[in-house]
N, C-alpha and C positions, 0 to 999 in steps of 0.2 A: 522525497517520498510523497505518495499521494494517496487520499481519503476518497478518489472516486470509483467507484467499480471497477472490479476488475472479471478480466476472461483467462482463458487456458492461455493465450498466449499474449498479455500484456508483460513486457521485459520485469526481470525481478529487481533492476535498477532504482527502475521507479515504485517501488515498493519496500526494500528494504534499503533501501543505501548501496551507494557505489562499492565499497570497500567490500561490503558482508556478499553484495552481490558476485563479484570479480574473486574472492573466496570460494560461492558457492558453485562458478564455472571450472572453476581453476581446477579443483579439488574433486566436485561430484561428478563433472558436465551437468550441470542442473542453470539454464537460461530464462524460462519462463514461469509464470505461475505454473503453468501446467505442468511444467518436468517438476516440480516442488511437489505440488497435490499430489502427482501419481507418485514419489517417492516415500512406499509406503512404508512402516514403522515394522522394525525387523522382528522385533517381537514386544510383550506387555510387560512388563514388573508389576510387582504388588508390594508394597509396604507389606510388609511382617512374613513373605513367604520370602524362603530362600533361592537364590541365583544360581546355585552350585559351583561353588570357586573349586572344589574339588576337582571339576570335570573340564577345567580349563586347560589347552595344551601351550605348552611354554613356546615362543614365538608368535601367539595369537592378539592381533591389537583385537581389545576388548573395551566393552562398557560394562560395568556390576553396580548392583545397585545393595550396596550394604552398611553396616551398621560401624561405626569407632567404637571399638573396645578401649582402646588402649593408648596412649602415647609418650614416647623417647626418646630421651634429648643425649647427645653424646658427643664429645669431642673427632674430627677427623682424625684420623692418624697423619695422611700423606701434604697434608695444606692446613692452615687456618682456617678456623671456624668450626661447624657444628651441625652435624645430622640429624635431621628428626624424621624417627620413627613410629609411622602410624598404622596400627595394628585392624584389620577391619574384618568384621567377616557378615556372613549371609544367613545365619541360625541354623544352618546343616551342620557347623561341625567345623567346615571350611573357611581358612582365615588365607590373607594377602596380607603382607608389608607394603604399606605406601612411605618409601622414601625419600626427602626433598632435603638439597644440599644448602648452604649458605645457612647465615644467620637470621633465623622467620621466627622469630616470638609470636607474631599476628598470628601465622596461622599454626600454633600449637593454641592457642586462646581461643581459634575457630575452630579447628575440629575435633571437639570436647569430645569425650566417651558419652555414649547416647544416642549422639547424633547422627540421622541417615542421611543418606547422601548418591549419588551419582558418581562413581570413578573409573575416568577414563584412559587407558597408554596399554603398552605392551606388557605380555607377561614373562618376565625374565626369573631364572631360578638361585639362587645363590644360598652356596651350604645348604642344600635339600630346602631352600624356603624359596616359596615364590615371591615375587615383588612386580611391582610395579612403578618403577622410577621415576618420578615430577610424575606423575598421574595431574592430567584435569582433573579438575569434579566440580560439584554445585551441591551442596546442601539443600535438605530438603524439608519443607515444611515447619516444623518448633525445634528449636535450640531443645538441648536436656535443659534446662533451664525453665522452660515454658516459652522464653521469648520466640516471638513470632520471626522468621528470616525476612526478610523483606526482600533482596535482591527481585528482579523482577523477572527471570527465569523461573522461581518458584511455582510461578502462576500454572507456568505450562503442567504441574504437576500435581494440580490440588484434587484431583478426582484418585478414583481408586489404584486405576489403571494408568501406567505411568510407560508413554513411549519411547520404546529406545530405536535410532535411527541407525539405519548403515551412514557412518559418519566417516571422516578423517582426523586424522592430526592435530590437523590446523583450524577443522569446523567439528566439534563435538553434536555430540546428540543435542543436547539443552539449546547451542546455536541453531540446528536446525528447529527445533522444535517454537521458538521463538518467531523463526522466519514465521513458518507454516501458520504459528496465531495471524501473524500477522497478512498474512496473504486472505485467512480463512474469514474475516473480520469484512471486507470487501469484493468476496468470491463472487460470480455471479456462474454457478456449473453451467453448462451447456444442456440442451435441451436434450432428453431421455432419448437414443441413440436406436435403443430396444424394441423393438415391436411392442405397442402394448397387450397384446395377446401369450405375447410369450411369457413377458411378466407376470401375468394374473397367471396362466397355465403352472409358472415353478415358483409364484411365489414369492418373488424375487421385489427389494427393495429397491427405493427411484435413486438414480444414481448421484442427485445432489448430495440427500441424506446420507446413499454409502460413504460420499467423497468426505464428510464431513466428521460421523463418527469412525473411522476409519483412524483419524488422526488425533481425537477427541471423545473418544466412548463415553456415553453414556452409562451404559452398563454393560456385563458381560455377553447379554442377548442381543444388544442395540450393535454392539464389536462383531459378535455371530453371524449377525443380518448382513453388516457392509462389505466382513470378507466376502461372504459365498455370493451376493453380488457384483464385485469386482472380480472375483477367481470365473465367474462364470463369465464376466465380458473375454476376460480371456483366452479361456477354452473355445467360448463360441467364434472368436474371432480366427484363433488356428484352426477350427473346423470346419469355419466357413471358406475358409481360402484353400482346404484341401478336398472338400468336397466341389468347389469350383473348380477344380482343377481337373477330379477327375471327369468331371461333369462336361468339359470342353475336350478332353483329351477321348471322352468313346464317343463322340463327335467327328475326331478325325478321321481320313481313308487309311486305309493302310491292304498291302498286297496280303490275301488268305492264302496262307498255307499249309492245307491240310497232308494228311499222311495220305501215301500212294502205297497201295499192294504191290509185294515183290522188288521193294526197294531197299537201299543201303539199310535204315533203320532194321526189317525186317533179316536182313541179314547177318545183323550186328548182332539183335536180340539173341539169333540161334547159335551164334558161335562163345555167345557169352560162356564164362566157365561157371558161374555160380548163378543161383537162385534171385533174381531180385526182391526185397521184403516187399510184404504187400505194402507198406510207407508210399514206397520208390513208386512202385504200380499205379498208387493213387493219384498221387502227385504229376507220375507222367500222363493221369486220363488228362486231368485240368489241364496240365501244358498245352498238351495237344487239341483239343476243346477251344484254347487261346486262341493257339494258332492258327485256327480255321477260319476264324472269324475274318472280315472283312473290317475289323476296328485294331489299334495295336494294343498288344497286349502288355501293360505295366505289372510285372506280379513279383514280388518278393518271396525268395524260396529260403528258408531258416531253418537250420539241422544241426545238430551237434558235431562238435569234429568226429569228424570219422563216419556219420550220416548217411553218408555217396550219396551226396549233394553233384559232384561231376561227372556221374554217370549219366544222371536225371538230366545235367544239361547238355552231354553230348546226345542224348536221345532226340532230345528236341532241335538241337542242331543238324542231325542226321534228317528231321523229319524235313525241316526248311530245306536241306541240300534236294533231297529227294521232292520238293517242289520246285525247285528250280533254282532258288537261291544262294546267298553265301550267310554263314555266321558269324559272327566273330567275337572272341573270349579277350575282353579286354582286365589282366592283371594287377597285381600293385607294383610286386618288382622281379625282373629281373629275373631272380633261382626260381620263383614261381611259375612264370609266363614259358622258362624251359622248361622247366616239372612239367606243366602240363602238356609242351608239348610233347615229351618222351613218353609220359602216358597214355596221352591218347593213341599216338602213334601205337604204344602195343595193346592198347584197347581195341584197336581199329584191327591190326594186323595187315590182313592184304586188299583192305576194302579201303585204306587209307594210301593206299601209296600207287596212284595215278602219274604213268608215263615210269613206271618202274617195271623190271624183269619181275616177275612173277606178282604183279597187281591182279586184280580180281575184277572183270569186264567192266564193273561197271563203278570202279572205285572213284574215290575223289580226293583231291592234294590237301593236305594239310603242312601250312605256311607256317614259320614263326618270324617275326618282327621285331625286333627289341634295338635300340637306340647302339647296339655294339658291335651289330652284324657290318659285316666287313663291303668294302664296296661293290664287289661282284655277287656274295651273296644276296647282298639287300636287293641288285638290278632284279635279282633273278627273282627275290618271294615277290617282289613287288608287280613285274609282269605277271606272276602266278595268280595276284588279287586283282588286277587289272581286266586280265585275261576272262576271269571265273575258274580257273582252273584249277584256283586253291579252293573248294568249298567250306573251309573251316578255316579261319583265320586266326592264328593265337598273336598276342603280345601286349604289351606296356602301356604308358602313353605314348608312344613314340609311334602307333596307331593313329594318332589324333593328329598328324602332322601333314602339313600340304606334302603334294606327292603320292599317299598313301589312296589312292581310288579302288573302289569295289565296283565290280559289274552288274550285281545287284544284293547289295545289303536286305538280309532280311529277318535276321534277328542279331540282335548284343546282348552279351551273356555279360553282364559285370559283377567280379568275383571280388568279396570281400568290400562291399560300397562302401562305406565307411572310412577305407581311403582314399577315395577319389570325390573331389568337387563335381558341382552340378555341371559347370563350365567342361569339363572333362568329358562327362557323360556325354552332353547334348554336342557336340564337337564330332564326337563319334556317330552320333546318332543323324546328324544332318548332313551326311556322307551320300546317306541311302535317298533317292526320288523321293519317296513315300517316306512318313515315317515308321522304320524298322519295330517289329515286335521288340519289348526286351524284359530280361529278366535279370534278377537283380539276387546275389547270393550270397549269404552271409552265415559263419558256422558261431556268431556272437550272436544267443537265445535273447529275446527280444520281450519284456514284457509285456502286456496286453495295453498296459496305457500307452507306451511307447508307441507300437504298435499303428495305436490308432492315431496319435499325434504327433510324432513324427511318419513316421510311412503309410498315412492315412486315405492316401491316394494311388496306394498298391494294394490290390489283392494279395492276399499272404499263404502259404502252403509252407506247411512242415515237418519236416522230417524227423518222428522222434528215437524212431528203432534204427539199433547199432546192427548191420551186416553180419552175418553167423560168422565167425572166427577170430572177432574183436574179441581182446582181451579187459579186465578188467584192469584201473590203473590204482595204486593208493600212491597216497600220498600224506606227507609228515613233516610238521616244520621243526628247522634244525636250531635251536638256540645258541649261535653261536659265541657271546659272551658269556652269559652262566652257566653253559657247559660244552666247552671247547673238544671234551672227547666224543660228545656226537660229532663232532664235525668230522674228527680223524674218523670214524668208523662210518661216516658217508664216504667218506674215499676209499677205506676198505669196500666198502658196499660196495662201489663203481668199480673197482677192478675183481670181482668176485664176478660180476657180471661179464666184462669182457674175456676172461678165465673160462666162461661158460659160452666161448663165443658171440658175445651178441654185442653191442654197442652201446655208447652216451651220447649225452648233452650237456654241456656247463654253457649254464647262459648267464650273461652280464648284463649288467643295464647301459652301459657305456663304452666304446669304440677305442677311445685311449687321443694318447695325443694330437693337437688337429683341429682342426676348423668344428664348431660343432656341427653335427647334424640333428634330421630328423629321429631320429634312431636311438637320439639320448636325450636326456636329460639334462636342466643347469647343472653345470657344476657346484655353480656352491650353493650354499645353506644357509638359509635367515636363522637357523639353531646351534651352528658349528659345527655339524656335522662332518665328518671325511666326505670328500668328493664319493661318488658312485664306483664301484670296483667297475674295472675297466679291461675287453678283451686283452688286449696288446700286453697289459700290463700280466694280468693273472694267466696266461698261458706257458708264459716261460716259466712264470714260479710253479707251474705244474709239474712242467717237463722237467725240473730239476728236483722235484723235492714228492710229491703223495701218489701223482703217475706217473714218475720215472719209468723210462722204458717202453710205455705205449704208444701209440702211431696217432699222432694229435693234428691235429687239423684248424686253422682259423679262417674266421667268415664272419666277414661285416659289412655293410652299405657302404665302404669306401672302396672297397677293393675295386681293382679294373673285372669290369663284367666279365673278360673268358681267365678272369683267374677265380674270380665266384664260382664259374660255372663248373671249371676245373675240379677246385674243393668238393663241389655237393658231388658230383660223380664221383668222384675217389670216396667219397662216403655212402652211398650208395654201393656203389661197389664193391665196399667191407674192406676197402685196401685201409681205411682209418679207424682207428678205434672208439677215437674221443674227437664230437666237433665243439671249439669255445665257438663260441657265439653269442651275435647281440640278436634283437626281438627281430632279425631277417627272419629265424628259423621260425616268426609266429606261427606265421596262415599256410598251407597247402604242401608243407614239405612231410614229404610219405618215404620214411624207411621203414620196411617193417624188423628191422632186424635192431631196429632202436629198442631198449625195454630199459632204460635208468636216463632221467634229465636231473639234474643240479642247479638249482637258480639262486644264483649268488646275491644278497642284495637283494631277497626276494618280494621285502615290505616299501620296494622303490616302484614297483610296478604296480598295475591293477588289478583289483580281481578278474573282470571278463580277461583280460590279459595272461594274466596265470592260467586259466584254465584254456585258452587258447595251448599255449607251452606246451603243458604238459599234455595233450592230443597228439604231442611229435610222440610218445611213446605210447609202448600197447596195440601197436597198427595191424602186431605179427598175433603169433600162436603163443607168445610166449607174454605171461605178465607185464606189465609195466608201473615204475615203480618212479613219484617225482619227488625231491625231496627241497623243501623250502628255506634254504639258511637265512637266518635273520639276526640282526644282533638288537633289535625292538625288546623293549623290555615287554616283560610279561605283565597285563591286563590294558597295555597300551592300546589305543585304537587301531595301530599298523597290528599289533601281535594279533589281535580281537582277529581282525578283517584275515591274516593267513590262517588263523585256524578255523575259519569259518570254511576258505577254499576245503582246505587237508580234511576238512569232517562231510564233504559230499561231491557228486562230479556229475551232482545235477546242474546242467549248466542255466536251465532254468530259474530255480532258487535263488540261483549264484547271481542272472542278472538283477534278480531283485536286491537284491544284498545290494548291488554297485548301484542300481539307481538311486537306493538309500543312501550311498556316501558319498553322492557327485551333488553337486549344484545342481538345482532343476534348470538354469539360463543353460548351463555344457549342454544337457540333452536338447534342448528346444532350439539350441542354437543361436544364446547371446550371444555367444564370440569369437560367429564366424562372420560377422559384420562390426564394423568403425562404426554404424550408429546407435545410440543408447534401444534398450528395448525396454519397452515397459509390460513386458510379461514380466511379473514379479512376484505376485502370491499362488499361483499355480503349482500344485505338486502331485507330480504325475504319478506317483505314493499311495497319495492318501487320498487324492480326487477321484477315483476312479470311476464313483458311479455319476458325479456331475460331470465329469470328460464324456463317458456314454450319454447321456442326459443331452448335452448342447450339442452334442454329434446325431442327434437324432431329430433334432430341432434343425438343424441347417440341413439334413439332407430333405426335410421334411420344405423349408424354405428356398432353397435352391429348386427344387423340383419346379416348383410355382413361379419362380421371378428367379432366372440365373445369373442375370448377372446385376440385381439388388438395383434394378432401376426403380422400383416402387418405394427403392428404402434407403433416398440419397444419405443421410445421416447415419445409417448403419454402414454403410460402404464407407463413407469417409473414416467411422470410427476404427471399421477390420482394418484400411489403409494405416491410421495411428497407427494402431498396436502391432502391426505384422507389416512392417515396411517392404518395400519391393524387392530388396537383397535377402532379407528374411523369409519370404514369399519365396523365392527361388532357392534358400536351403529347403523349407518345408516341400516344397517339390518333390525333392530327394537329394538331401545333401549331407 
C-alpha cells in the first residue's frame, strides 16, 4: 500500500491491499480509486433515528443500522451445540432476530443490550419472524457500558451521518467504507471538469469537495451541496450527449417529402369512415411539417392504447408514398407485423392493392415480411420492395436482413421501440441513400423526465384523446388466496361474457415447458415462490374444469409462425371464445369483440405492462372489463402496485408510479451495457427541475461550441459518465 497521491485511476492494489483489492473487483467491479469514489453511499443512517425493519421485504440482502434489545442462548435440537438469539430493532417498533449457530460465548459478551450496531445478510422469515442468519455487523461507537469500541472501522462512523454502501456478501458496507477513508486520505480529485460559469450560474459546488463530503458529510447541508453536484454532472453529461446528437443529426441531408394535392393520402382521408380527433389532426400537421423538410425527421409519437397512433402513421406513410418514396413499419413480432398488415390492408381498401382486379388508378402494394414467409412468397414481397412497387412495407426484424433492398426508403415507422435495439433500428435505417425520416411509436405513456433523458433527442407529439366509440375499461384485483371465491366468480364473470357473445383473455406470464424465452420470466424464486403459472399448463385445466365447453384457443412466442397466425385469425374471427396467452397479446392486437382479460399471476408483471394488457379489451362498443388475480398478500408492495393499476387507466400516472418502482440505472440504461456506469444518484423522480436545469445549460452550450472543443475536460468527463454503448442506447435505445 502506498502513502503517495493518488488519482481516479491509480489501481486500488496499491492502495488497499491485494486481497481487499481482488474482493473489491471480484464482488463490485470496482478497479480504481475512481470506480471507489464515484461508488457513491446508498443512503445515510443516523444514530437514534429509525431504519424501518418493518418495511423490509423477505429475500432482500440488507444493511440496518439498529439497536440489541435483547439476547438468547438455547440448545439445537437437530446437532450439538447452541443458538444464540439476538433481538435488534430500529426504535420504530420493528425488530429482527440475528441468529448465529455454534458455541460463541464472545459474541453474546459483544453484543450487550444497548449497543448499536451495523447488520448485515439476507432477510429470511421463520414462524412469522424475520431474521437474519450469521448477519455481519460492526458495532458502533460506546459499548452500553461506556467503554469506547475501538475496532478501527468505528472511525468510518464517528460523525452524525453514517454511510451505507451498495455492498456484497463477501465486502460489507464498514469494508467499503474503510477502503474509501483510505483512498480519500491521499485523493488528489481531478480538476473541475465544469465550466466555471455554469457553476457560479447554479450554484453548484467544486467537485473535490462534492467527491469528498459525499462519502464523509460534514453536515446535513455540506451532504445537500455534494449530491446536487454530482446528480447534476450527471444529468448534464446525458444531456449533453443528447443534445449533441440532435444537434449533428438536423445537420444531416435527407430527401423532403412533402404532401402532394390529389394523392393516395388525400384519398385515404375521404374514404376514411369516422372522424379523426383533433389529437390525430394535430399531430399529423407536425408529421407532415417533418417531412417536408430537407433534414430527417426523429420524432417520437406517445398515445395511449387505443390512441390511433396507426392511423397517424399510415398517414404519414401515404404522404412519403405520394412523394415518391417507400415506408416501412418495422414491428416486434410476428401476430403484430400481420395485424398490421391485415389492417392496413382494410384501412387502405382499393387504394392499397396495386396490380390487383379492382385496385384504384393510382394505388400502391403493400408487402408484409416476416422471417416465416414461404419461399415463393418471400421472392415475390421481396421484388415488390426492390421494384418500389410495394410502397408501404410491413414486418419484423427479418426487415433488417441482407437481401431485403428498398428502391427508395423514406420514412421507418418503428412500432413499440422499446423492443427493439438501437443496432436494429439503424440497420434499417441505413437501407435508404439518404438518411430516411423516422418515427418512432410507443402506446407506453412516457414521463416528462424520461422523456427528456432518455428520448431527448426526439421531438415528441402525443396523443391523449381515445377515438369516439372506445369503451371505458374497469378493472379489479382478484385475491386469489384469502378469497378463493372471487376467483370462481371471475370465471363465472368470463363465461357471462362469452354468453353475451363477445370474447376473453387469460394471460400468463409463462410459456410452460421448454427452453426459456423472452416472453417469460425465471423460474424460480430467491423466496420459494411456485414457478409462474404457465400457458400450456393452465389451459387444459381450463378446458376441463371453470371453461368447460368453450372454443379456447393457445398463443405464445414458441409456436411456428403460420400456426400463431392461424390462432389470432380464428380469434378474430369469433370462431374462439377464450385466447390463453403469454405477454404476445401485449402491443397492437385489436379485437374489438374482446370485452373481459384475466391476468393470472398478475403481480408477476409490470405496471406499464398491465395496462398495456388490458388495452386488448374495450376496443368495441361494448365495456371492457380486466381482472387482476393475485395471490400477493394485502398491503404488500406487489398488492400496493395492482391496486394502484385497478384504481385508474390513466396511463400517465401509472408511468409515474413504474418509474417510482424501477431502478433509475433500468431506465437510463445501466443494463443494456457489460460496462459499469456511473450514473448513480440521478433520479429521474425527484430531479425533474435540475434534469430541465442542465438541459437547458447544454443546449445553451452546445449551441456555441458543439462538439466541446473549448472544453476538452468536460468532453472527457460526459465520455466517463455516458460511455460510447451508453451513448448509443441514449440515442434511442
Amino acid at each position: 500500500m502506498t502513502s503517495e497521491p493518488s488519482t481516479v485511476d491509480t489501481p486500488l492494489k496499491k492502495l488497499v491491499g491485494e486481497k481487499t483489492a481482488k474482493a473489491l473487483a471480484g464482488h463490485l467491479d470496482l478497479h480504481t480509486a475512481g470506480d471507489l469514489i464515484y461508488h457513491f453511499p446508498r443512503r445515510y443512517d443516523e444514530r437514534g433515528e429509525h431504519t424501518d425493519i418493518r418495511s423490509l421485504d423477505v429475500g432482500e440482502q440488507v444493511t440496518v443500522l439498529a439497536q440489541v434489545q435483547r439476547t438468547a442462548v438455547r440448545p439445537m435440537r437437530q446437532r450439538r451445540g447452541n443458538l444464540l438469539e439476538v433481538t435488534v430493532g430500529d426504535g420504530s417498533g420493528g425488530v429482527l432476530t440475528c441468529t448465529f449457530f455454534g458455541n460463541q460465548a464472545w459474541r453474546e459478551r459483544e453484543l450487550r443490550p444497548g449497543r448499536w450496531g451495523l447488520f448485515a445478510g439476507k432477510v429470511t422469515e421463520f414462524r412469522g419472524k424475520r431474521q437474519l442468519n450469521g448477519p455481519e455487523y460492526v458495532l458502533l461507537g460506546e459499548g452500553g457500558d461506556g467503554e469506547a469500541a475501538a475496532n478501527e472501522e468505528v472511525e468510518e462512523f464517528a460523525g452524525a451521518l453514517i454511510p451505507v454502501y451498495p455492498a456484497a456478501a463477501a465486502v460489507p458496507t464498514w469494508v467499503i467504507a474503510r477502503c474509501v477513508r483510505v483512498v480519500l486520505d491521499t485523493f488528489t480529485p481531478p480538476d473541475d471538469p465544469l465550466p466555471a460559469a455554469v457553476r457560479a450560474t447554479r450554484n453548484l459546488a467544486d467537485i473535490g469537495a462534492a467527491l469528498r463530503e459525499i462519502h464523509r458529510p460534514t453536515s446535513k447541508e455540506a451532504l445537500y451541496r455534494a449530491r446536487r453536484r454530482l446528480k447534476w454532472d450527471e444529468a448534464f453529461a446525458v444531456q449533453l450527449t443528447l443534445v449533441q446528437r440532435k444537434h449533428r443529426a438536423a445537420a444531416w441531408p435527407a430527401r423532403a417529402r412533402p404532401a402532394t394535392a390529389g394523392g393516395l393520402l388525400e384519398a385515404f382521408d375521404s374514404r376514411l369512415p369516422y372522424e379523426l380527433t383533433s389529437g390525430q389532426h394535430a399531430v399529423g400537421r407536425e408529421i407532415a411539417a417533418d417531412l417536408a423538410t430537407a433534414h430527417p425527421m426523429h420524432r417520437l409519437l406517445q398515445g395511449e392504447v387505443g390512441s390511433g397512433k396507426t392511423v397517424v402513421a399510415l398517414r404519414a406513410m401515404l404522404q412519403v408514398v405520394d412523394a415518391g418514396g417507400q415506408a416501412a413499419l418495422l414491428a416486434p413480432t410476428e401476430v403484430l407485423a400481420a395485424q398490421h398488415h391485415r389492417g392496413i390492408l382494410d384501412l387502405l381498401g382499393p387504394l392499397g392493392r396495386a396490380g390487383e382486379l379492382g385496385a384504384a388508378d393510382d394505388a400502391t402494394g403493400v408487402a408484409l415480411v416476416t422471417g416465416s414467409l414461404g419461399a415463393a412468397a418471400r421472392r415475390r414481397a421481396l421484388a415488390e420492395v426492390a421494384e418500389g412497387r410495394a410502397g408501404i412495407v410491413l414486418g419484423t426484424h427479418a426487415l433488417l436482413y441482407e437481401g431485403v433492398d428498398f428502391a427508395d426508403l423514406g420514412l421507418v415507422v418503428v412500432d413499440e421501440q422499446h423492443r427493439f435495439g438501437v443496432e436494429q433500428r439503424d440497420a434499417l435505417r441505413a437501407k435508404a441513400e439518404q438518411p430516411p425520416h423516422v418515427l418512432v411509436m410507443t402506446a407506453t405513456p412516457i414521463p416528462r423526465t424520461v422523456a427528456m433523458t432518455v428520448y431527448g433527442d426526439l421531438e415528441t407529439s402525443t396523443l391523449s384523446q381515445l377515438p369516439q366509440g372506445r369503451s371505458p375499461i374497469a378493472s379489479h384485483v382478484v385475491p386469489a388466496a384469502e378469497k378463493p371465491a372471487f376467483l370462481d366468480r371471475a370465471w363465472r364473470r368470463l363465461r357471462e361474457e362469452v354468453g353475451n357473445g363477445h370474447q376473453a383473455y387469460v394471460v400468463c406470464p409463462r410459456i410452460g415447458e421448454g427452453p426459456v424465452s423472452d416472453e417469460e420470466p425465471p423460474r424460480e424464486d430467491d423466496n420459494g415462490r411456485r414457478p409462474p403459472l404457465a400457458v400450456t399448463e393452465v389451459a387444459p385445466l381450463l378446458a376441463e374444469g371453470p371453461l368447460h365447453g368453450l372454443r379456447i384457443g393457445v398463443l405464445h412466442g414458441r409456436l411456428p409462425a403460420d400456426e400463431k397466425d392461424a390462432v389470432m385469425r380464428a380469434y378474430a374471427a369469433g370462431d374462439l371464445d377464450v385466447l390463453v396467452a403469454t405477454t404476445v397479446v401485449e402491443v397492437g392486437v385489436n379485437v374489438p369483440n374482446a370485452t373481459v382479460m384475466i391476468v393470472l399471476d398478475a403481480d408477476r408483471f409490470g405496471v406499464s405492462q398491465l395496462h398495456q394488457l388490458r388495452g386488448r379489451v374495450g376496443r368495441g362498443s361494448a365495456a371492457g372489463l380486466c381482472l387482476l388475480v393475485t395471490e400477493a398478500a394485502e398491503g404488500s408492495s406487489a398488492r400496493e402496485r395492482l391496486d394502484a393499476v385497478a384504481s385508474t387507466t390513466d396511463g400517465f400516472k401509472l408511468a409515474e408510479l413504474d418509474l417510482e418502482q424501477r431502478r433509475e440505472g433500468d431506465v437510463l440504461g445501466a443494463t443494456q451495457s457489460g460496462r459499469r456506469s456511473h450514473l448513480r444518484l440521478l433520479s429521474l423522480r425527484r430531479d425533474t427541475d435540475l434534469i430541465r436545469d442542465a438541459r437547458a445549460e447544454a443546449i445553451a452550450l452546445v449551441e456555441e461550441d458543439p462538439e466541446l472543443a473549448r472544453h476538452p475536460a468536460l468532453a472527457a468527463s460526459v465520455a466517463a459518465l455516458v460511455d460510447a454503448e451508453r451513448a448509443e442506447y441514449l440515442e434511442k435505445g
